[in-house]
C-alpha distance (Angstrom), angle and dihedral (degrees) to the residues before:
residue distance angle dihedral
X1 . . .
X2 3.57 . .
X3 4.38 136.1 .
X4 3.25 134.1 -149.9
X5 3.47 136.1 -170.5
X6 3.83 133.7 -153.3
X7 3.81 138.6 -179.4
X8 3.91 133.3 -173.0
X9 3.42 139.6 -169.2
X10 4.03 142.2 -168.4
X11 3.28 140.0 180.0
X12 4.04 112.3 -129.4
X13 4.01 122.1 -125.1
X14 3.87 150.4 118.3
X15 3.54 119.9 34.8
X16 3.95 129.5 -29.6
X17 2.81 153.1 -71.4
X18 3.66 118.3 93.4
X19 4.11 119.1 -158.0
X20 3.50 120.9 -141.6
X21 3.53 119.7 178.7
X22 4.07 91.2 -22.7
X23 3.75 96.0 -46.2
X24 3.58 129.1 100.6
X25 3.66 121.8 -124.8
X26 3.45 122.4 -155.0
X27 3.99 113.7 -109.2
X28 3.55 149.6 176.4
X29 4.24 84.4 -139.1
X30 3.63 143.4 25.2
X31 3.80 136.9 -126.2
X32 3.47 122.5 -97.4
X33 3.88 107.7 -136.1
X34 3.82 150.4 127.9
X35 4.09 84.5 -123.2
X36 3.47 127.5 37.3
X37 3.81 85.1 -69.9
X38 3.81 97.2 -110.3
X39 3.69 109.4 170.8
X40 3.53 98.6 174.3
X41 4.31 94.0 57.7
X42 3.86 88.4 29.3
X43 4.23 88.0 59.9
X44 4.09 85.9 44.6
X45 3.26 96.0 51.3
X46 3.55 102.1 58.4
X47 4.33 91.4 29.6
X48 4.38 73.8 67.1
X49 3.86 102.0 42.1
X50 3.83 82.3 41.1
X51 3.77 91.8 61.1
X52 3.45 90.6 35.5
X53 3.72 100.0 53.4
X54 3.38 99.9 -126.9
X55 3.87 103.5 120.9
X56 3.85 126.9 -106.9
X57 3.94 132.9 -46.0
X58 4.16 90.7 -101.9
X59 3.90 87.1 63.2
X60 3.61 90.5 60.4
X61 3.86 106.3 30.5
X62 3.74 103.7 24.2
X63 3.69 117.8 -159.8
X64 4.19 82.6 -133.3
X65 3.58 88.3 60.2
X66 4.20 109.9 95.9
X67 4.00 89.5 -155.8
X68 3.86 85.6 70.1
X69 3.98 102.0 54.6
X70 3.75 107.5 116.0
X71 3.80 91.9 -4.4
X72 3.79 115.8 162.1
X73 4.04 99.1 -109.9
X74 3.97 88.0 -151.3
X75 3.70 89.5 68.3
X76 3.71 89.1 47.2
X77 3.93 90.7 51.7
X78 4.04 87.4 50.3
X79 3.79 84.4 59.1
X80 3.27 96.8 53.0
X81 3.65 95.9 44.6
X82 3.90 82.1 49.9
X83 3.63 86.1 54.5
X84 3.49 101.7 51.7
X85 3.82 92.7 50.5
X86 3.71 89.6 56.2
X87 4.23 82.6 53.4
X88 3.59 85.4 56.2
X89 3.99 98.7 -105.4
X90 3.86 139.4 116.5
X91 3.56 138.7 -158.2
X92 4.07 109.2 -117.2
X93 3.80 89.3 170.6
X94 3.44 145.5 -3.6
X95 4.29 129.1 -156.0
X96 4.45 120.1 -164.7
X97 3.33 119.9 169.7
X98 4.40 106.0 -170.1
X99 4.05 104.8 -138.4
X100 3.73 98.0 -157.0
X101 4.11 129.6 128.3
X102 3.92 107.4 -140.3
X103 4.00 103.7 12.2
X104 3.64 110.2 112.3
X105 3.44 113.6 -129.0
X106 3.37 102.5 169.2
X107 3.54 102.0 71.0
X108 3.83 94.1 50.3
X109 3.69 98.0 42.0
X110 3.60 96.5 100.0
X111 3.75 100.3 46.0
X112 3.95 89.3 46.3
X113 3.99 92.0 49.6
X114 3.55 87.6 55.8
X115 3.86 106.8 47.1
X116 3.89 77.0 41.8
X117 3.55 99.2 62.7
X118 4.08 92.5 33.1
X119 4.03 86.0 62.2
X120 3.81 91.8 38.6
X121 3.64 89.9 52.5
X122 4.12 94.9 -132.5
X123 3.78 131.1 103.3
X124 3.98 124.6 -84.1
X125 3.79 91.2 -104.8
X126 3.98 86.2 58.5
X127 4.02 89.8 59.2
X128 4.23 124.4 70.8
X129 3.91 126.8 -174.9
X130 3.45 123.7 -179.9
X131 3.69 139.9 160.4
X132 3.68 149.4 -129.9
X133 3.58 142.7 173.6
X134 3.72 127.1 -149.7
X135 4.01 95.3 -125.6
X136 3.98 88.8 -117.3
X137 4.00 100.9 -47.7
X138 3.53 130.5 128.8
X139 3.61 135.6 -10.1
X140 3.91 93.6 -38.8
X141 3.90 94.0 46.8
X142 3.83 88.7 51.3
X143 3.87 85.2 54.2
X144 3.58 94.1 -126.7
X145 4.46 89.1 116.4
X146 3.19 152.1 14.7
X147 3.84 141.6 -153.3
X148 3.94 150.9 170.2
X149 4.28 134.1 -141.2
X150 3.71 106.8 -162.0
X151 4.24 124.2 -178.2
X152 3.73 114.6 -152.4
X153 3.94 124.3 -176.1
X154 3.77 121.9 -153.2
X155 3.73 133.9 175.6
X156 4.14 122.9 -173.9
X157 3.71 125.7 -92.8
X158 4.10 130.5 173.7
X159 4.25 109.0 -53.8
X160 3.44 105.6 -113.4
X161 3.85 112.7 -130.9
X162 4.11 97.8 -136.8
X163 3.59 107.8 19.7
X164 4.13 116.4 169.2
X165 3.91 142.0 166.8
């Protein structure tokens, strides 16, 4: 069994929507990002190349890279699910708890749990998400960010000889 951890962070401007977990949540702003900003499949992705040992989501989608501007960060979680089945590993379950002081959560959380687990390749019960605010402090209390933690647990299986998103 192995766990990895993850952790993302944007900056909050422009016009709305926000995406969480490939659904887009009404709001009064945008996020700032190379991607679509997704801190919910950003914080996955690199809680799964974490466990994995295969580095960090900028290593394999760099922000420098102009084939990642406006990308859909679901599809770039399904590649790195893809790539941790080629390592040998899969996802049994998968924790994210959305830091954010005003974006409603709560209203999404089904719909995200369930393109969640669909790109995770696991059942809804395997996939959490919660939220939190930060009662007014920092950067995320001031609304000027937002940001995600997620825990996932993984345990080896047979490497699959073609494995894709």
């Amino acid at each position: 069994m192995r766990v990895g951890f993850g952790y993302d962070a944007h900056r909050l401007g422009g016009t709305g929507p926000v995406v969480l977990g490939g659904v887009e949540v009404a709001a009064d702003y945008g996020v700032e990002a190379t991607s679509d900003g997704d801190v919910v499949a950003h914080a996955l992705a690199d809680a799964i190349l974490g466990a994995a040992t295969l580095g960090d989501i900028g290593s394999h989608f760099p922000s420098t890279d102009p084939r990642f501007h406006g990308a859909n960060s679901l599809q770039l979680l399904s590649q790195v699910v893809a790539m941790a089945v080629v390592s040998g590993l899969a996802v049994h379950h998968a924790d994210v708890t959305v830091i954010a002081q005003h974006v409603m959560v709560a209203p999404h959380r089904e719909e995200i749990r369930k393109r969640l687990a669909a790109v995770l390749g696991i059942d809804l019960e395997g996939v959490s998400v919660k939220a939190t605010t930060t009662d007014g402090l920092g950067f995320i209390g001031e609304e000027k960010g937002l940001a995600a933690a997620a825990v996932v647990t993984m345990s080896e299986h047979e490497r699959e000889a073609h494995a894709g998103p």
